[in-house]
C-alpha positions as CSV (number, residue, x, y, z in Angstrom):
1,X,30.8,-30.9,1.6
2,X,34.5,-32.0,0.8
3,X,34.9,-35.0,3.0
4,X,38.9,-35.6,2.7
5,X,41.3,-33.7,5.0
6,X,45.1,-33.7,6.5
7,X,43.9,-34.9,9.6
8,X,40.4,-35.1,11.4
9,X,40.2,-34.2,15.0
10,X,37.6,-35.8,17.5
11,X,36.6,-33.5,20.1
12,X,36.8,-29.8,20.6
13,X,37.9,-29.3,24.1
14,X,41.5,-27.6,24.8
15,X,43.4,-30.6,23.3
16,X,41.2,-30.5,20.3
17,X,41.3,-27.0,19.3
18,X,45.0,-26.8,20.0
19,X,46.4,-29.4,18.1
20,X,44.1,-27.9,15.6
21,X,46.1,-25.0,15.6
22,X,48.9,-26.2,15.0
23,X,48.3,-27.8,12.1
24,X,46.2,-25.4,10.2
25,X,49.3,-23.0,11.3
26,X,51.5,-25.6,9.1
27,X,49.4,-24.9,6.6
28,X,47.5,-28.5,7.2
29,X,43.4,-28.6,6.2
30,X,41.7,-30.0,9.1
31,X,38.1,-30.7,10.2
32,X,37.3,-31.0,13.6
33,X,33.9,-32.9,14.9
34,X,32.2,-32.1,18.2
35,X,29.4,-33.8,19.5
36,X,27.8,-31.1,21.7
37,X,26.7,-27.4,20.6
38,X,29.7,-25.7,22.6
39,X,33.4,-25.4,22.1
40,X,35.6,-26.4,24.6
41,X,34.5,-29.2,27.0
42,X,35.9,-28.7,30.9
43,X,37.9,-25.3,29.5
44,X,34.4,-23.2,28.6
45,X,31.7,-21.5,30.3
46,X,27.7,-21.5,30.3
47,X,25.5,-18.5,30.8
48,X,23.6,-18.7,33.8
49,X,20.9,-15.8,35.1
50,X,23.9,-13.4,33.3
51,X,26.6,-14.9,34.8
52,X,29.6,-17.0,32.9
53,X,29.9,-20.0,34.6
54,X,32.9,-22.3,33.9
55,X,32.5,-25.9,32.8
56,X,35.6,-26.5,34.7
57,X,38.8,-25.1,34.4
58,X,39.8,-21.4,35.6
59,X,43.1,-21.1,36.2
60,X,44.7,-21.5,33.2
61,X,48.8,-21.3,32.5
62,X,49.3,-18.1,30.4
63,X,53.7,-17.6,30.2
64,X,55.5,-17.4,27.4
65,X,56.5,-20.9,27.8
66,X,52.7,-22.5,28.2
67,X,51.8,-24.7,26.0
68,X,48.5,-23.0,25.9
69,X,50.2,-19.7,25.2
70,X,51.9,-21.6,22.1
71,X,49.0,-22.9,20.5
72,X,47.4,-19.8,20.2
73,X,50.8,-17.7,19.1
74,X,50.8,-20.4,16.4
75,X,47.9,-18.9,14.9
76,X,48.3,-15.2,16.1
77,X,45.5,-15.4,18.7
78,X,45.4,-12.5,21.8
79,X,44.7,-14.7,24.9
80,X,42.3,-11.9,26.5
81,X,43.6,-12.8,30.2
82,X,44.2,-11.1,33.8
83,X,47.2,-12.5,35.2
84,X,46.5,-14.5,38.8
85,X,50.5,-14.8,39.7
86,X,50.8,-13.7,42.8
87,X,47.4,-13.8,43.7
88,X,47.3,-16.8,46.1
89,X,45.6,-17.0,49.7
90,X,46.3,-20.3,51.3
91,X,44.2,-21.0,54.7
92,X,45.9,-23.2,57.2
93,X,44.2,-24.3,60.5
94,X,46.3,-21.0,62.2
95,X,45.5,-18.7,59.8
96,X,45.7,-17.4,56.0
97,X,48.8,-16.9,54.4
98,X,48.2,-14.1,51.5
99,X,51.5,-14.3,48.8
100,X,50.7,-11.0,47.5
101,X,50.7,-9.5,50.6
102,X,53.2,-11.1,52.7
103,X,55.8,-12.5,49.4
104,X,58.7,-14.6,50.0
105,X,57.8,-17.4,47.6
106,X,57.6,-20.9,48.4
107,X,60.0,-20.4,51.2
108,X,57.5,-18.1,52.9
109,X,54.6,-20.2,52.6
110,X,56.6,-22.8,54.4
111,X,58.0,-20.7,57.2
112,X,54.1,-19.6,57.5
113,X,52.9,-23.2,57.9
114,X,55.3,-24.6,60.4
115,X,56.0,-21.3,62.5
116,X,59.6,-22.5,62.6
117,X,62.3,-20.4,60.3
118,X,64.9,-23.1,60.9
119,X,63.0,-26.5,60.7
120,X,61.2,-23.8,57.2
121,X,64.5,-23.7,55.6
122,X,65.8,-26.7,55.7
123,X,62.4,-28.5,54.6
124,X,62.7,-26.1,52.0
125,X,66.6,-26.9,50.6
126,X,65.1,-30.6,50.9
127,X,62.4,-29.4,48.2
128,X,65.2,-27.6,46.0
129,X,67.5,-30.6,45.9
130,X,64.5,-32.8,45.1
131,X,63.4,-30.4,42.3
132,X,67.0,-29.9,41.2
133,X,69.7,-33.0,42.2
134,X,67.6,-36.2,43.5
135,X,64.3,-36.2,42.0
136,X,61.9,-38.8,44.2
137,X,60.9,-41.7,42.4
138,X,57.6,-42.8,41.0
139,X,57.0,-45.7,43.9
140,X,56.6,-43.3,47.0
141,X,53.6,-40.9,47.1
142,X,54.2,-37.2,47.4
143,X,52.7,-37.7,51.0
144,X,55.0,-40.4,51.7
145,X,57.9,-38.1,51.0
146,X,56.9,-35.3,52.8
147,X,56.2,-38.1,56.0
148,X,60.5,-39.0,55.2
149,X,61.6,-35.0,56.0
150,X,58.8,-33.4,58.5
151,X,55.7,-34.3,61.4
152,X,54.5,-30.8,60.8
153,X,51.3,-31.8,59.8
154,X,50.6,-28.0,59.2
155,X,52.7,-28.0,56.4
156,X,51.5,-31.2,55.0
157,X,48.2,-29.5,55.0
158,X,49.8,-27.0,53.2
159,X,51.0,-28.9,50.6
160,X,47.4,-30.8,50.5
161,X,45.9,-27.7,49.9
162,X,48.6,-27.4,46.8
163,X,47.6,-30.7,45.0
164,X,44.2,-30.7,44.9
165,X,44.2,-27.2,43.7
166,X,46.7,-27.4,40.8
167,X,46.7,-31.5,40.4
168,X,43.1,-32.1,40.9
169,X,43.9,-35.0,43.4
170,X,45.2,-36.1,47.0
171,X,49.0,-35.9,48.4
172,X,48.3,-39.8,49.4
173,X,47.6,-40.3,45.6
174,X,50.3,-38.4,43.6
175,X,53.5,-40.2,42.7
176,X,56.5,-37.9,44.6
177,X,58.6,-37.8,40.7
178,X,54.6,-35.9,39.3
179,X,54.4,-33.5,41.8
180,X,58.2,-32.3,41.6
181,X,57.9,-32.5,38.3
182,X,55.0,-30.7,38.0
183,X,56.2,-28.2,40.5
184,X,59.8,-27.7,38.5
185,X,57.8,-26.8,35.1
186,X,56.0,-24.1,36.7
187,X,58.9,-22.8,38.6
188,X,60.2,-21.8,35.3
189,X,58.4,-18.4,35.0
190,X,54.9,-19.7,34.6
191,X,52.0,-17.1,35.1
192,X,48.7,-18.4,35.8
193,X,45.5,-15.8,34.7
194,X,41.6,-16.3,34.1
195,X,39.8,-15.2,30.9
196,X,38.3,-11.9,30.8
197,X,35.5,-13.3,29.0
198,X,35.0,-16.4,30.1
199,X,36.9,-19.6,28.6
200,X,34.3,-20.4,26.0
201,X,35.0,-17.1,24.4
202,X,38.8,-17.4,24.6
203,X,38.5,-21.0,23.1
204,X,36.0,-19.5,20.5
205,X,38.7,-16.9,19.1
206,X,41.2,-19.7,18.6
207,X,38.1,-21.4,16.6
208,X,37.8,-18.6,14.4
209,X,41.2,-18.1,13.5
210,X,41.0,-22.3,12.6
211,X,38.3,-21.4,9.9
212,X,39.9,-18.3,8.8
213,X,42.2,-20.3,7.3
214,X,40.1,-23.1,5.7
215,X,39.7,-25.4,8.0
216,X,35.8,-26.9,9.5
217,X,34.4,-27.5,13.0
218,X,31.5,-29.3,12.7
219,X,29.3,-29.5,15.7
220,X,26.7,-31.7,17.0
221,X,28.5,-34.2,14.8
222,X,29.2,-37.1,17.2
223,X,31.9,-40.0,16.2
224,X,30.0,-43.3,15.8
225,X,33.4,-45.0,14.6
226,X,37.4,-44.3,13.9
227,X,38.2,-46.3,10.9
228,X,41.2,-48.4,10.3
229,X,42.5,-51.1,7.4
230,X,45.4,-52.5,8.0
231,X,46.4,-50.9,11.5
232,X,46.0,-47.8,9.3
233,X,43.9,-44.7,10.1
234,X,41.3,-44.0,6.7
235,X,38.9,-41.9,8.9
236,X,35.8,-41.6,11.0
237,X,32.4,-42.1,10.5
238,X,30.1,-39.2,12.2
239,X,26.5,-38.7,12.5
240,X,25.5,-35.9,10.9
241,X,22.8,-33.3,12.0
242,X,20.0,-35.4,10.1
243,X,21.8,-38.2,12.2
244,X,22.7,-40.0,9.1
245,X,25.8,-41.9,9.0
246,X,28.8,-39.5,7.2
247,X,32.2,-40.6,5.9
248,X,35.0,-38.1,6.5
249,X,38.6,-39.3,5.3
250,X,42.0,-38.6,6.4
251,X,45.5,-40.0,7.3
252,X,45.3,-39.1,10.8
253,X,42.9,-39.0,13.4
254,X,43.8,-36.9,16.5
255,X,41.1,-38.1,19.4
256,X,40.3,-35.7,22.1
257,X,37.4,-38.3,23.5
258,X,39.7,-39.3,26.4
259,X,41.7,-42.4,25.8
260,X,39.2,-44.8,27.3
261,X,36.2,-43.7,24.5
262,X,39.2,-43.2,22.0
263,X,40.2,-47.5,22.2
264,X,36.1,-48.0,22.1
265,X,35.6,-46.1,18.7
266,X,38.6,-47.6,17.3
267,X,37.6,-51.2,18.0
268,X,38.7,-52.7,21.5
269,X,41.3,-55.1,21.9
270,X,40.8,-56.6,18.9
271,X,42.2,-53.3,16.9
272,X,45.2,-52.5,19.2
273,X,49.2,-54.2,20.0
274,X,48.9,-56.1,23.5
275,X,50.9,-53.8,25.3
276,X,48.6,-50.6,24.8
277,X,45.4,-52.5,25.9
278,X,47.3,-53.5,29.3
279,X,48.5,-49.8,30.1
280,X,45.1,-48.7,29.2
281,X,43.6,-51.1,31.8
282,X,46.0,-50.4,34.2
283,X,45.9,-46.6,34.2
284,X,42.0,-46.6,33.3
285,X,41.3,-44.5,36.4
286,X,39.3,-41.1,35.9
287,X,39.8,-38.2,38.1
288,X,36.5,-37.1,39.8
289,X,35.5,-33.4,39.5
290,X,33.2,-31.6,42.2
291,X,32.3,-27.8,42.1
292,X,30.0,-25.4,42.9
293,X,28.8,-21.8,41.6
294,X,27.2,-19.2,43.1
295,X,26.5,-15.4,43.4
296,X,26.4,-13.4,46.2
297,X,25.4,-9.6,46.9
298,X,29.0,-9.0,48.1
299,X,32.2,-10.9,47.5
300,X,32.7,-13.5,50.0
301,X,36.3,-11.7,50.8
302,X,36.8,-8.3,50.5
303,X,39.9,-6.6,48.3
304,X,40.2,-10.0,47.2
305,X,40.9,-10.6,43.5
306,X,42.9,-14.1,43.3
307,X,42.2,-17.4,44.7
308,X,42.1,-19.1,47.7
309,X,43.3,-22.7,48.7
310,X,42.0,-24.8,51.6
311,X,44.6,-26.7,53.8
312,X,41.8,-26.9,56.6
313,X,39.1,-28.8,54.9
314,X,38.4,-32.7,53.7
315,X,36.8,-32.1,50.3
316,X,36.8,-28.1,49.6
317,X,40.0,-27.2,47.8
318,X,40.2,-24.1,46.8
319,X,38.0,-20.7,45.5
320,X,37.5,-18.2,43.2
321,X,35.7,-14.8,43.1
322,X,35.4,-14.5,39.0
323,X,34.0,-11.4,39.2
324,X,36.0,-9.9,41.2
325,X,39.3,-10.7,39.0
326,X,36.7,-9.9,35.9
327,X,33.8,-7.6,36.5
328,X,33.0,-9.1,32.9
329,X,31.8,-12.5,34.5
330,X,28.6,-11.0,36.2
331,X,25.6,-8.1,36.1
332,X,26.9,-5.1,38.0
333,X,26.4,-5.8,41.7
334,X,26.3,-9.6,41.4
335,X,29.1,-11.6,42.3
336,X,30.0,-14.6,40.7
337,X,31.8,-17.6,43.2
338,X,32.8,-20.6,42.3
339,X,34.6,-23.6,44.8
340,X,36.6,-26.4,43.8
341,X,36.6,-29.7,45.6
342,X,38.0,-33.2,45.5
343,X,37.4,-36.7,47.0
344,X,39.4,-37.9,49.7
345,X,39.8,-41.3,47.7
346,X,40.2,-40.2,44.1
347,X,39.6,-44.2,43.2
348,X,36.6,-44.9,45.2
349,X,34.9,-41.6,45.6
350,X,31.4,-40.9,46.9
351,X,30.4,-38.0,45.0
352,X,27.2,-37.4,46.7
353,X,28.1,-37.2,50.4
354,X,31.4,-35.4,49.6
355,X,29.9,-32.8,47.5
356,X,27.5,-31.8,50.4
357,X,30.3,-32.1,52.7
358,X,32.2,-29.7,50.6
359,X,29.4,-26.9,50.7
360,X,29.4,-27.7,54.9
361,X,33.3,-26.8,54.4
362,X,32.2,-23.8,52.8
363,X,30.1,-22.7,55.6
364,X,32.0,-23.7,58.0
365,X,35.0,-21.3,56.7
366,X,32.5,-18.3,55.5
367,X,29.1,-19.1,58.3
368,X,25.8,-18.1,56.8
369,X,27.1,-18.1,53.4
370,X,24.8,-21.0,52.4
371,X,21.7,-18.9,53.3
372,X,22.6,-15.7,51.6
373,X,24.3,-17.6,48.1
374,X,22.3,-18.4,45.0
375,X,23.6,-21.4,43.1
376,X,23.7,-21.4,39.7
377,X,26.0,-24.3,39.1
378,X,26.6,-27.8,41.2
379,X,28.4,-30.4,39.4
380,X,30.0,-33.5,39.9
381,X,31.9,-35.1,37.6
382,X,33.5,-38.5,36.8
383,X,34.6,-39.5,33.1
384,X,31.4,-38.1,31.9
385,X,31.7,-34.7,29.8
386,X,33.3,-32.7,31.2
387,X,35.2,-34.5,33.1
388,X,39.2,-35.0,33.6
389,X,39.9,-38.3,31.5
390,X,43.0,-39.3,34.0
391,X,44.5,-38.3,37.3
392,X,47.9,-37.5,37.3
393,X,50.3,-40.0,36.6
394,X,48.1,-42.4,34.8
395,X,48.3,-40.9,31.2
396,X,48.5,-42.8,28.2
397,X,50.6,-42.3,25.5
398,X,50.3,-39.5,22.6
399,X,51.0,-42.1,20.2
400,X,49.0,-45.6,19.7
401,X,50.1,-48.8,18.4
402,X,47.4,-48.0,15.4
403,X,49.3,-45.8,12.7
404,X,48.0,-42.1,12.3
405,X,45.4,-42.3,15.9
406,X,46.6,-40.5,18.5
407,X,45.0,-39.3,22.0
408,X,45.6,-35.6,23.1
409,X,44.1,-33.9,26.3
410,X,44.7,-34.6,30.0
411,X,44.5,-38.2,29.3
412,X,47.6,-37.9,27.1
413,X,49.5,-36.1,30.0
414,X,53.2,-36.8,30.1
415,X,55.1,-36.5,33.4
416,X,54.5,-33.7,35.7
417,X,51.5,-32.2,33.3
418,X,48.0,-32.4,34.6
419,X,44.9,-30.7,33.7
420,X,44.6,-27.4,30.9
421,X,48.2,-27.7,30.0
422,X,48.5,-31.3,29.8
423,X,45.8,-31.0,27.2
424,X,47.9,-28.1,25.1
425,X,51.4,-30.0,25.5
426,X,49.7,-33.4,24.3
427,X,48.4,-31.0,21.6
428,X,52.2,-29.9,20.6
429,X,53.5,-33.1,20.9
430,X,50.8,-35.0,18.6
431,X,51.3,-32.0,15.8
432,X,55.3,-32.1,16.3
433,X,54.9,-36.4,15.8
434,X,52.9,-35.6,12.4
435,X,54.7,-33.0,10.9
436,X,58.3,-34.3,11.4
């Protein structure tokens, strides 16, 4: 095969196939190496007993103005999705507050949680001006300025609740300018959905639209090296599926392998500028990943078709009733579950004993549920694949100090990003940086 390209791209999670697409849209050649037999990494899905199963992600941004959304326009891909905005349940120690049911926005949410319309409001300016006149800095936590304005501690489970469902991590661990950040970019419009068919199928029509125009994926064809002369990218070498060492060639090398593997491949510390080897060590902190998938006779919640966050619990954050929102994700009168949890210490989890205490949240909010559910998925994960590369606020850089190697995915996350989208914006920004 013709081993010189535009630009070779190292991994095929969301980052991967993204800035893919927006290349081959520019009418770049690429070739894209994967070292597993699926697409997609943490944004895909398994089969299990006829179920799809994600590998991580399910909510997944889906407005106009999503960097997702983007990607795939680039190319003229339908995302097949069923829109979650509105679709929210959040469950406070006094009860569940349902948006689609009861409305009134952030504002209501609030009111809910601290069962006080006055002391409600004027938290609530407080959050405005942050988002829109004195943005917090980077130094306080997002707990820590919530601790400046209120003692309701209802509405700082509330807020809890938020984090670890859309940020992946704790209020204690979130710098206060991420989360308004974060919270001002999906003000904006945004509209948050689940694929119809599972992520691995949505991922696999933007793969097909990449080698309808000429471009390769090559799978099971791990990176063994990035190559470099002269603080220049010349390309990677792979093994190939006789596991034989393989030259490909390019200019550019656009690394989906999380930062961390990205700097290994490349050479260490011997390959990169000072600088970028000390913000690598410094930030070098992975986001751990628990969840858990199961089926059950019945839904766990009736007329339920969204998702619902935890503001009661330790380690369970949030859940989802795929097949109820898709009656494509399961067998006729199967339904497909899946829970969401995260570590009370991000940095020093212990994966084990929080998992399980995680399922005992789950029973404990739903009581006999562990008797009657079939699991079909339990997963931890830290760094490993799938896993989240960086928690928010510790990205690195699109760009790296070696000319033509850059990092996309959520370890590339710029301000405010985490997770799916951070992967599709690093995406933009690496294609933007190349074809200017």
């Amino acid at each position: 095969m013709d081993s010189q390209f535009d630009a070779i791209i190292v991994g095929s999670g969301l980052g991967g196939l993204c800035a893919a697409a927006h290349l081959v849209a520019a009418d770049k050649r690429v070739v894209l190496v994967e070292k597993s037999p699926h697409l997609g990494g943490r944004c895909s899905h398994r089969v299990r007993e006829d179920c799809l199963v994600t590998t991580g992600a399910l909510m997944i941004p889906m407005g106009p103005q999503s960097a997702i959304r983007q990607a795939f326009d680039a190319l003229g891909v339908d995302m097949d999705m069923v829109n979650l905005t509105g679709k929210m349940r959040y469950r406070l120690a006094h009860g569940d507050y349902d948006i689609s049911a009861k409305g009134g926005g952030l504002l209501g949410m609030i009111n809910f949680a601290m069962q006080n319309a006055e002391q409600a409001k004027q938290l609530h300016q407080q959050i405005i001006d942050a988002l829109m006149v004195w943005m917090p800095l980077s130094s306080i936590t997002i707990l820590e300025w919530f601790d400046q304005h209120t003692d309701n501690q209802s509405v700082k489970d509330l807020f809890q609740g938020y984090c670890a469902a859309l940020m992946g991590v704790n209020m204690h661990e979130i710098p206060a300018n991420e989360f308004f950040s974060f919270l001002k970019y999906h003000s904006k419009g945004s509209q948050f959905g689940m694929a119809r068919l599972g992520n691995g199928h949505l991922l696999g029509e933007l793969a097909n639209a990449i080698t309808a125009r000429g471009s390769v994926i090559r799978m099971q064809s791990p990176c063994r090296k990035i190559l470099i002369q002269n603080n220049t990218i010349s390309g990677i070498e792979i093994g190939n599926s006789s596991g034989e060492a393989e030259i490909l060639n390019a200019p550019i090398v656009i690394s989906n392998a999380g930062p961390r593997r990205t700097f290994e491949l490349a050479g260490g510390s011997d390959a990169f500028e000072a600088s970028y080897v000390a913000r690598l060590k410094q930030g070098d902190v992975e986001a751990p990943i628990m969840h858990a998938s199961f089926t059950l006779d019945k839904p766990i919640m009736e007329n339920f078709d969204g998702c619902m966050v935890f503001g009661n619990t330790t380690n369970l954050i949030y859940l989802e009733i795929p097949s109820a929102i898709s009656p494509n994700m399961s067998p006729d009168g199967v339904f497909l579950h899946t829970a969401y949890g995260a570590p009370a210490d991000a940095a020093n989890p212990n994966l084990s004993a929080e998992f399980k205490n995680m399922l005992q949240e789950l029973e404990s909010n739903f009581p006999g549920i562990l008797d009657r559910a079939k699991f079909l998925v339990k997963a931890k994960h830290r760094g490993d694949s799938p896993g989240m590369h960086r928690w928010v606020g510790r990205g690195m850089p699109v760009n790296t100090s070696i000319r033509g190697l850059y990092n996309v995915g959520d370890g590339a996350a710029s301000v405010g990003m985490i997770g799916t989208e951070s992967a599709a914006a690093s995406a933009r920004e690496a294609a933007a940086m190349i074809l200017a």
